[in-house]
The first five atom37 places (N, CA, C, CB, O) and aatype in JSON, in Angstrom:
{
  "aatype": [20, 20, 20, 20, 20, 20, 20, 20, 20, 20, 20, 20, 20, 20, 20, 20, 20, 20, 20, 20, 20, 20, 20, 20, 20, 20, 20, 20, 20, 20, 20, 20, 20, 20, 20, 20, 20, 20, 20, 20, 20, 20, 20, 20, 20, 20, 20, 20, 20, 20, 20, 20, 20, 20, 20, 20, 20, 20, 20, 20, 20, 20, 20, 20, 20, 20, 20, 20, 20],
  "atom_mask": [
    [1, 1, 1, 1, 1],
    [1, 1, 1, 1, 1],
    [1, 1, 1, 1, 1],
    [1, 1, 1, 1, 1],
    [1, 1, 1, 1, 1],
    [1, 1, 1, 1, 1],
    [1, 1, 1, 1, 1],
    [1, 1, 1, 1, 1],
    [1, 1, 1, 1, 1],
    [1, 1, 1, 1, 1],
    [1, 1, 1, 1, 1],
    [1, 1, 1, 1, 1],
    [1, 1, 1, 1, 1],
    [1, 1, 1, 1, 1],
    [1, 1, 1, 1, 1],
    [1, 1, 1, 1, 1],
    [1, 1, 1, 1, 1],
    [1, 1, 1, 1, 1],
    [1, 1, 1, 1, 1],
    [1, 1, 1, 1, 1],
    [1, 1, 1, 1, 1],
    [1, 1, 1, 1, 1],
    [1, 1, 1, 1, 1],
    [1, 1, 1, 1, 1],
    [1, 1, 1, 1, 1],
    [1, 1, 1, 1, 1],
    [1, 1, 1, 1, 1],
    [1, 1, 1, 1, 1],
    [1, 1, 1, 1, 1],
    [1, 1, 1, 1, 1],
    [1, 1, 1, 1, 1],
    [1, 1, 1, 1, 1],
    [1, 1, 1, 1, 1],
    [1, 1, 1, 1, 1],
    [1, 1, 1, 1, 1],
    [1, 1, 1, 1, 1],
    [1, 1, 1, 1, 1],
    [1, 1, 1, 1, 1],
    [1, 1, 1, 1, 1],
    [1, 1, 1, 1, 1],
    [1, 1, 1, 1, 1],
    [1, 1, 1, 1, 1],
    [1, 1, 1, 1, 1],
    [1, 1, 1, 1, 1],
    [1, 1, 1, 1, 1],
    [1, 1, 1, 1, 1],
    [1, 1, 1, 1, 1],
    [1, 1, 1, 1, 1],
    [1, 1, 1, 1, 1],
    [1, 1, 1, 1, 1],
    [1, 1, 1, 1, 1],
    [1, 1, 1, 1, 1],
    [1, 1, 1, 1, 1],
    [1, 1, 1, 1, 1],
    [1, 1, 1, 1, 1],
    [1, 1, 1, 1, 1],
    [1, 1, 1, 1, 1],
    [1, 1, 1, 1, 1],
    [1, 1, 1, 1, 1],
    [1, 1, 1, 1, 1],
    [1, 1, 1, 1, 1],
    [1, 1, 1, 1, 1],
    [1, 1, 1, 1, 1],
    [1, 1, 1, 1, 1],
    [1, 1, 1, 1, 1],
    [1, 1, 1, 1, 1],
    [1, 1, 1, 1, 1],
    [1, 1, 1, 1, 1],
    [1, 1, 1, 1, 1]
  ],
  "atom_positions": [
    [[-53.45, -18.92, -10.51], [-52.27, -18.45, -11.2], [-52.62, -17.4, -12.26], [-51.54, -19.62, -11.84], [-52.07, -16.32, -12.44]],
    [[-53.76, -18.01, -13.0], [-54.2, -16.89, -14.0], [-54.61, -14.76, -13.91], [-55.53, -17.68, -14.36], [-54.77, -13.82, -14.69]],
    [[-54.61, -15.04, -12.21], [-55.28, -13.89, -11.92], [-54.05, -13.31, -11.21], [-56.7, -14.03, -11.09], [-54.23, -12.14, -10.88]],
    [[-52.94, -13.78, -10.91], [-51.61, -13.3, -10.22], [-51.3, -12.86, -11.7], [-50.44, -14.54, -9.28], [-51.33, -11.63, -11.64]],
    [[-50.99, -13.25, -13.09], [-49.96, -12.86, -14.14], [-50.89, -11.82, -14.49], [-49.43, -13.99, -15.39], [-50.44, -10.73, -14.83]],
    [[-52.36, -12.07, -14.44], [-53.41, -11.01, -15.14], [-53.0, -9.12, -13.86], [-55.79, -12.04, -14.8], [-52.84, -7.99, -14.34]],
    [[-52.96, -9.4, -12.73], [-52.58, -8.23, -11.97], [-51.24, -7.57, -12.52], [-52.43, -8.62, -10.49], [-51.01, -6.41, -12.86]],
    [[-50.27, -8.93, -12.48], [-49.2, -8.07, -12.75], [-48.93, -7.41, -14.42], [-47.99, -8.95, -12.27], [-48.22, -6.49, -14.82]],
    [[-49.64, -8.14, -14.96], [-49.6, -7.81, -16.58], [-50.11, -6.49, -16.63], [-50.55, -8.83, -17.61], [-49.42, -5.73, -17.31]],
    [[-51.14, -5.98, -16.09], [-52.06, -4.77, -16.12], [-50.97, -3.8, -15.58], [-53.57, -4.88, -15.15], [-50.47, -2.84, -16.17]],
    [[-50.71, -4.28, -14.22], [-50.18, -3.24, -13.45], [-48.69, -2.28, -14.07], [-49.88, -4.04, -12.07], [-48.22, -1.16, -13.86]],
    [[-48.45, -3.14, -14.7], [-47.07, -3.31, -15.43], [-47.14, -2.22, -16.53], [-46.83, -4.9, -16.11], [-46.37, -1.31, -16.83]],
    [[-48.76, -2.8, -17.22], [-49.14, -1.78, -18.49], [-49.39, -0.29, -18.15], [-50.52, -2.27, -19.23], [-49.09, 0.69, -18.83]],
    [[-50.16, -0.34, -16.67], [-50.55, 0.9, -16.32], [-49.01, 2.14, -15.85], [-51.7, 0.52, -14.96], [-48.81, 3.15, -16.52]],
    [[-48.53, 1.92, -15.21], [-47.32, 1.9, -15.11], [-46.46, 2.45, -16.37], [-47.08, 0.65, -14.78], [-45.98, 3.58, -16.31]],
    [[-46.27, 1.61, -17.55], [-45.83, 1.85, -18.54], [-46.67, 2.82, -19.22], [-45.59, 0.79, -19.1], [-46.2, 3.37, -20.22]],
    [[-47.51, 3.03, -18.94], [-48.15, 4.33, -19.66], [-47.75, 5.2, -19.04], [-49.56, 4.53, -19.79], [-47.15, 5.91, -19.85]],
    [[-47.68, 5.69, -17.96], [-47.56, 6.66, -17.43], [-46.44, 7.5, -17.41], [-47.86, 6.42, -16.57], [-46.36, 8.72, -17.3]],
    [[-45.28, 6.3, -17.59], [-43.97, 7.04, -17.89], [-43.87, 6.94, -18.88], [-42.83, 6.79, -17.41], [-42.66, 6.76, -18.77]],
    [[-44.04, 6.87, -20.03], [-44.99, 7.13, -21.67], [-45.27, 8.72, -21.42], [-46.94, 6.0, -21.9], [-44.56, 9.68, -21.73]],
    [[-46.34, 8.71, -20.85], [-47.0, 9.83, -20.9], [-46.11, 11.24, -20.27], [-48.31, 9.48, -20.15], [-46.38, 12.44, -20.43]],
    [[-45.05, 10.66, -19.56], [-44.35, 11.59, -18.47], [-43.35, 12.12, -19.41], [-43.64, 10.82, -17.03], [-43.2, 13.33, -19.62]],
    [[-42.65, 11.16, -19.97], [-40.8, 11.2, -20.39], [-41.42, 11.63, -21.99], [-39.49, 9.1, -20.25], [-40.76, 12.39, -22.71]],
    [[-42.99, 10.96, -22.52], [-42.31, 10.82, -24.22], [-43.11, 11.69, -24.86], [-42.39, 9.23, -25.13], [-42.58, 12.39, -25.72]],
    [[-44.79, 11.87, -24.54], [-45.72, 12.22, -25.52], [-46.87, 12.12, -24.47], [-45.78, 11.25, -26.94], [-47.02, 11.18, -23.69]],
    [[-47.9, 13.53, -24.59], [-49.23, 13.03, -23.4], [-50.17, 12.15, -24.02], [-50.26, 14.37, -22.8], [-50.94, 11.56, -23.26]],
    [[-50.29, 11.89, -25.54], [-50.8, 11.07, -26.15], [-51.13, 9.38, -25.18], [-49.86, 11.1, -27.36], [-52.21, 8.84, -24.92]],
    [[-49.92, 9.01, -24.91], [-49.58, 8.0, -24.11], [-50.78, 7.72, -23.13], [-48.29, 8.34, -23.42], [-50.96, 6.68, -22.5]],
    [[-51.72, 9.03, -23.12], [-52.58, 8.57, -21.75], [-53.55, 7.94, -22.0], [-53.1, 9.56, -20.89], [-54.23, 7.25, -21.24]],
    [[-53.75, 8.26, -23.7], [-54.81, 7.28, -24.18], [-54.88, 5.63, -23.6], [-54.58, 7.23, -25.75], [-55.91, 5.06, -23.25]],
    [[-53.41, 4.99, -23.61], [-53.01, 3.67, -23.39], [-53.78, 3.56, -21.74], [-51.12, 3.46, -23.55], [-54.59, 2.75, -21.28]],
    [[-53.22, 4.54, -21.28], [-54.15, 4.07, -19.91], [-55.4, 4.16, -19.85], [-53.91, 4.7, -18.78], [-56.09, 3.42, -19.14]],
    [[-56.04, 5.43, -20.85], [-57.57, 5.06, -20.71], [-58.49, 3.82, -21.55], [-58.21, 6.34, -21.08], [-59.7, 3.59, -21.49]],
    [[-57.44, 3.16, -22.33], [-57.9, 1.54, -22.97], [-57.46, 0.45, -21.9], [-56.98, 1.08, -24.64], [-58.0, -0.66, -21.84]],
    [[-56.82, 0.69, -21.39], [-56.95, -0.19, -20.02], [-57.98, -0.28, -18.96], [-56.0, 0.1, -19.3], [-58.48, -1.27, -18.42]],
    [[-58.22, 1.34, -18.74], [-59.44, 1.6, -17.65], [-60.73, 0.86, -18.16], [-59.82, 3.33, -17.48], [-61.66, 0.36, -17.54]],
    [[-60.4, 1.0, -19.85], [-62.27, 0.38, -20.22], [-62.61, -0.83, -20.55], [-63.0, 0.97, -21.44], [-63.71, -1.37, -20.71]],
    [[-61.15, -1.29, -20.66], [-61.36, -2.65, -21.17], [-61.61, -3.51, -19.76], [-59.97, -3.21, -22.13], [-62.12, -4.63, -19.64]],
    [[-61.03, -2.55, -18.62], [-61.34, -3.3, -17.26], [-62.53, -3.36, -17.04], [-60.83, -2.79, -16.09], [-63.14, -4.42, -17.18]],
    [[-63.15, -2.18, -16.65], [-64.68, -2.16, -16.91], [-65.41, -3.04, -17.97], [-65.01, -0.83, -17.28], [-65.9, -4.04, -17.46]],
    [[-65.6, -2.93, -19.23], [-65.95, -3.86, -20.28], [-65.85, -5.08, -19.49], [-65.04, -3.83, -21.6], [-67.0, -5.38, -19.18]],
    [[-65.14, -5.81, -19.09], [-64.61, -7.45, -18.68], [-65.47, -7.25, -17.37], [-62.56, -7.87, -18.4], [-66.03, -8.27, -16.97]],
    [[-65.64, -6.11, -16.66], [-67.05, -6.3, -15.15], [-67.98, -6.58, -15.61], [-67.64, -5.06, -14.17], [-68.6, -7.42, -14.95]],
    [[-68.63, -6.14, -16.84], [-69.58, -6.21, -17.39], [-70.5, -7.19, -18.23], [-69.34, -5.55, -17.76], [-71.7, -7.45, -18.27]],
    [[-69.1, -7.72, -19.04], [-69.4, -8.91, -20.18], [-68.6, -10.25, -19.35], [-68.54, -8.47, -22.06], [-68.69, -11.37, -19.84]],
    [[-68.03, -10.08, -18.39], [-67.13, -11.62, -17.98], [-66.31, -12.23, -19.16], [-68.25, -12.97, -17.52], [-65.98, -13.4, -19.33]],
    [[-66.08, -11.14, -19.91], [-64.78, -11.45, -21.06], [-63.62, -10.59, -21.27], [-65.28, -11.47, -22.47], [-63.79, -9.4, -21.5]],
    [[-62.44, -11.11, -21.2], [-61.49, -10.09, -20.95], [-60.56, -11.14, -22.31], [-60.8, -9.83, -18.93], [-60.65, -12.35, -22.48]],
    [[-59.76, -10.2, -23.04], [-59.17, -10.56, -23.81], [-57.91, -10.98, -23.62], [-59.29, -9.9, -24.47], [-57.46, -11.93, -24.26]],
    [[-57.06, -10.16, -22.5], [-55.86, -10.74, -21.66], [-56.13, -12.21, -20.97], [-55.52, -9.65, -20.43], [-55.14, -12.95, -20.93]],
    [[-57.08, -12.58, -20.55], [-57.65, -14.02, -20.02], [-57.28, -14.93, -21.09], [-59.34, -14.1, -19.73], [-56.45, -15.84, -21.07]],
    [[-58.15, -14.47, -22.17], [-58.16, -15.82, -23.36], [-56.94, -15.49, -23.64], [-59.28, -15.93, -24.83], [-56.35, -16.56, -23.47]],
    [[-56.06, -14.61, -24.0], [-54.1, -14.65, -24.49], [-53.62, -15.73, -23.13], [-52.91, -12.39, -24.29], [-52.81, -16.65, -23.02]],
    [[-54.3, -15.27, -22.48], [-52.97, -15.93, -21.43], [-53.41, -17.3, -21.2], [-52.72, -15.12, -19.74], [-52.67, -18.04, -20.56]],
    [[-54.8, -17.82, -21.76], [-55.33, -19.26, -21.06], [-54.7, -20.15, -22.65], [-57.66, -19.36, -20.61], [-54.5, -21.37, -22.65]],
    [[-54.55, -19.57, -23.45], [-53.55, -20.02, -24.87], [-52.26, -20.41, -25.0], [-53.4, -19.08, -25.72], [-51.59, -21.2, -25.67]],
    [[-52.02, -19.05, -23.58], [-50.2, -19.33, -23.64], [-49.65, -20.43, -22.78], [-49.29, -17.97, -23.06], [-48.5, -20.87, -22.66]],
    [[-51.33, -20.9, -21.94], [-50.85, -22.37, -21.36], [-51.29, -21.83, -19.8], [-48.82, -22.91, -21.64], [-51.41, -22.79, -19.04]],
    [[-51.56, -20.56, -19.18], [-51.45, -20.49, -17.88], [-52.93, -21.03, -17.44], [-51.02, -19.02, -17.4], [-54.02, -20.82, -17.98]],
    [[-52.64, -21.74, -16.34], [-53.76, -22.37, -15.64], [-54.7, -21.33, -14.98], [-53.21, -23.34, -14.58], [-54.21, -20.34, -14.43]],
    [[-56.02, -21.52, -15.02], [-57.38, -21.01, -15.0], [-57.58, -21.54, -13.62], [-58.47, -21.53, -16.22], [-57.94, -22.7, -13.46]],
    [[-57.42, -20.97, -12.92], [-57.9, -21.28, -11.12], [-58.69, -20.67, -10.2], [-56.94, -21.21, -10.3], [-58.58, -20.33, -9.02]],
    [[-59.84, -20.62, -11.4], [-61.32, -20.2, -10.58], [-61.28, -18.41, -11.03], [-61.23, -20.56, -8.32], [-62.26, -17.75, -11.37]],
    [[-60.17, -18.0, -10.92], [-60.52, -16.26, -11.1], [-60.57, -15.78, -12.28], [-59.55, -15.3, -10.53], [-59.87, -16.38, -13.09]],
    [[-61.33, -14.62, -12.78], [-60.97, -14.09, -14.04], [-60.89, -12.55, -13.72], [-62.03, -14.49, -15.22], [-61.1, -11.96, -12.66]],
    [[-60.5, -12.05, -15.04], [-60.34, -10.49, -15.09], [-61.79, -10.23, -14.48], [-60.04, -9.73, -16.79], [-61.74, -9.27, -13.71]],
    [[-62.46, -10.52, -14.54], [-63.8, -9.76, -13.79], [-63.62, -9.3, -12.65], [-64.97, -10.55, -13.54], [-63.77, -8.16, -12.2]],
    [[-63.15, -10.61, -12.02], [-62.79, -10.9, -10.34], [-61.8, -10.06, -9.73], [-62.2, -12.37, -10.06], [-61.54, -9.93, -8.53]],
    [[-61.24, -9.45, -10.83], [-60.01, -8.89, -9.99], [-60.07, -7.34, -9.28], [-58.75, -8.87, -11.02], [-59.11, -6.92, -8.63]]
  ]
}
C-alpha cells in the first residue's frame, strides 16, 4: 500500500510542477528538480522522507520503499 500512495503522491507532485512552471513562473521547475534528487538520494541512502510522513500517517509498509520504486 505504501508504495501505491508513494507513486501517486510523486506523480501528482511532478505533474503539479509542471503546470506551475507552464501557467505561473519557470521558477516552478526547481520543484521538479527537488523531486528528481530526492528520488535519486532515496536509491542511494534507502531513506526517503515521503516514506517516514506517510508510515506516521498510519499507511501500512508492505515490503516496498521509495527506493524500490
Amino acid at each position: 500500500m505504501l508504495n501505491k500512495y508513494f507513486r501517486v503522491i510523486v506523480g501528482v507532485m511532478v505533474l503539479l510542477s509542471v503546470l506551475l512552471t507552464y501557467y505561473v513562473h519557470q521558477n516552478w521547475m526547481w520543484f521538479t528538480v527537488f523531486i528528481g534528487v530526492n528520488l535519486i538520494q532515496s536509491a542511494f541512502t534507502k531513506w526517503c522522507l515521503l516514506e517516514t510522513i506517510l508510515v506516521k500517517l498510519g499507511v501500512k509498509k508492505e515490503g516496498g520503499s521509495c527506493s524500490s520504486c
